[in-house]
C-alpha positions as CSV (number, residue, x, y, z in Angstrom):
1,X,-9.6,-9.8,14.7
2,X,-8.8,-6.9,12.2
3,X,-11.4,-5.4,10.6
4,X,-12.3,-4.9,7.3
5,X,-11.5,-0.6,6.8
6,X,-8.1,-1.4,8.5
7,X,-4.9,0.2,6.7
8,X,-1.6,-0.6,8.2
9,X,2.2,-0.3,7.0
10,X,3.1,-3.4,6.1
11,X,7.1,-5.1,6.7
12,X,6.6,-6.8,3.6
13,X,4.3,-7.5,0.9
14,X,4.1,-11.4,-0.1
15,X,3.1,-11.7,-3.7
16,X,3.6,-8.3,-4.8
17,X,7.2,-8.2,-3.9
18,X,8.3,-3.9,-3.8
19,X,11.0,-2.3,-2.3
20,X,10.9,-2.2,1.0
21,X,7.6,-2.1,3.5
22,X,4.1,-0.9,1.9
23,X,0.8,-0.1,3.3
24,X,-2.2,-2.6,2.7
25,X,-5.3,-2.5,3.4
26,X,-7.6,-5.4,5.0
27,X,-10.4,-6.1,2.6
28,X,-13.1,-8.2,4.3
29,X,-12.0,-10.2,7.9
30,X,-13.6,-14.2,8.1
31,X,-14.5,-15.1,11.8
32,X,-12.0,-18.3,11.3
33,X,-9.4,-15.5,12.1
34,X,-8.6,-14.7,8.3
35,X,-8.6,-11.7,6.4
36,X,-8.5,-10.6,2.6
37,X,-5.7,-8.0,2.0
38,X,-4.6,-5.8,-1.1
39,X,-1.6,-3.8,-1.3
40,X,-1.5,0.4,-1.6
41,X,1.5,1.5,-4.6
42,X,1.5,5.3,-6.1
43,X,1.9,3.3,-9.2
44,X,-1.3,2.7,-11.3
45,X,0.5,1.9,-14.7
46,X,0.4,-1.8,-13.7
47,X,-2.9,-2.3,-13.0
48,X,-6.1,-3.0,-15.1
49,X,-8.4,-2.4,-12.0
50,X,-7.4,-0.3,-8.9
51,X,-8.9,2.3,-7.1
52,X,-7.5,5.7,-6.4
53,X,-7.3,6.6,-2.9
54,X,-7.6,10.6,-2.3
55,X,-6.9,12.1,1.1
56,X,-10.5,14.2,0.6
57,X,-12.4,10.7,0.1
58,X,-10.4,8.6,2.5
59,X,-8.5,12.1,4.9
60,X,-7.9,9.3,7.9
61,X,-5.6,7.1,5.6
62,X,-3.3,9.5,5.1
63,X,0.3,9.8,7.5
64,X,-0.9,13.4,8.8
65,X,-3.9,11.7,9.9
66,X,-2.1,8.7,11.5
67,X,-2.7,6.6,9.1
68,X,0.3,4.6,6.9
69,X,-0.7,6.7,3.9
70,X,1.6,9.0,2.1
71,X,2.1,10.5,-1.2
72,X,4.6,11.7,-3.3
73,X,5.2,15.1,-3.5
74,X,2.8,17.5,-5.7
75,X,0.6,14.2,-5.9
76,X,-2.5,13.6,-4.0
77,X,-3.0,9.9,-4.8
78,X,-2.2,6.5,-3.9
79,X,-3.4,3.1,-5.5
80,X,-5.3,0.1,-4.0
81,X,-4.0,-2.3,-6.5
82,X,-6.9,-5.4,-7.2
83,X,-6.2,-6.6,-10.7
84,X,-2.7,-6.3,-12.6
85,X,-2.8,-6.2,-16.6
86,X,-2.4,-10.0,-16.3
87,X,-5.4,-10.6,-15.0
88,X,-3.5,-11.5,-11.6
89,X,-5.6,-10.4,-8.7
90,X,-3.3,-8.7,-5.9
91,X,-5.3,-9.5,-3.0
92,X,-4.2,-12.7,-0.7
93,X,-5.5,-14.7,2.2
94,X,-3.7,-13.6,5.6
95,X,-3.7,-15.7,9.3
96,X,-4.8,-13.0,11.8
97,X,-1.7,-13.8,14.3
98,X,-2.6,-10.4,16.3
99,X,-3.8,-7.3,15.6
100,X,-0.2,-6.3,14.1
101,X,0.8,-9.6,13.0
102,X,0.0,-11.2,10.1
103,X,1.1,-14.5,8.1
104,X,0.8,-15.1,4.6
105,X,1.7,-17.9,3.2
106,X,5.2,-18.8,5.0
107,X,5.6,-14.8,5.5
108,X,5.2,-13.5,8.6
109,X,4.4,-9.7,7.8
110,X,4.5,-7.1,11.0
111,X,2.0,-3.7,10.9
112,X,2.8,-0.5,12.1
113,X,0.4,2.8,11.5
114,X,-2.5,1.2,11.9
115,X,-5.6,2.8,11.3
116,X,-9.1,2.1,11.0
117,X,-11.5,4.2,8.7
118,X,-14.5,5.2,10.2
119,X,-17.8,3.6,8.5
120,X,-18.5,6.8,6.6
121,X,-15.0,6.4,4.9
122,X,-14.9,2.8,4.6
123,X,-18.9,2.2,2.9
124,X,-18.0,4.4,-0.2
125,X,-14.4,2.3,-0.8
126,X,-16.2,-1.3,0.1
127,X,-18.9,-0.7,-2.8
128,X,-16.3,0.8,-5.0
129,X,-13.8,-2.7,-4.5
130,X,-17.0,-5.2,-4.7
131,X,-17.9,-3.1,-8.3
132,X,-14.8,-3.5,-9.5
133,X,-14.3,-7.4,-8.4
134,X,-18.1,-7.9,-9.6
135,X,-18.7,-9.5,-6.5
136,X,-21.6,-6.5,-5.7
């Protein structure tokens, strides 16, 4: 199992389709062996919901912390992306195949930088995505 907190570098990114491998984060882990994932961009033009993720809210995340997070340069934000001006949601159902193996849909997607945020990290972001989704 993976659990929900978990940010990883991800090969691919099914459904959201950018260049080249992005982090995503697991959003909420079923004990059928599924998970709920959402993808990480520095882009926020695209999205009607998405939270920003600062390395003072979230420090572990981030590369220098060993987490897959980085930023571009004079910036200190990335984006969980969890609703696209579309209405789209960009969160999808992944097979747990391992704990650095995942398959969504037909994709298999491989994680490196794995990285867990601690509960103190993770509490503040969980109530922040259920707000947004108006699921809490």
């Amino acid at each position: 199992m993976i659990p929900a907190g978990t940010f990883a570098r991800a090969s691919c990114a099914p459904g959201f389709r950018p260049p080249g491998p992005h982090p995503l984060l697991v959003i909420k882990s079923f004990l059928n062996g599924n998970c709920l994932v959402a993808y990480v961009t520095h882009s926020d033009d695209y999205y009607a919901k998405g939270i920003s993720l600062r390395r003072r809210e979230v420090p572990s995340a981030f590369r220098e912390h060993g987490g897959p997070l980085t930023d571009p340069p004079g910036r200190e934000t990335s984006v969980l992306g969890l609703l696209d001006h579309q209405g789209d949601r960009r969160l999808l159902d992944a097979d747990i195949i391992s704990p650095t193996h995942l398959r969504i849909g037909t994709d298999d997607v491989h994680l490196t930088y794995v990285k867990t945020l601690t509960a103190h990290e993770w509490e503040p972001l969980r109530r922040n995505i259920r707000r947004l989704l108006g699921v809490g």
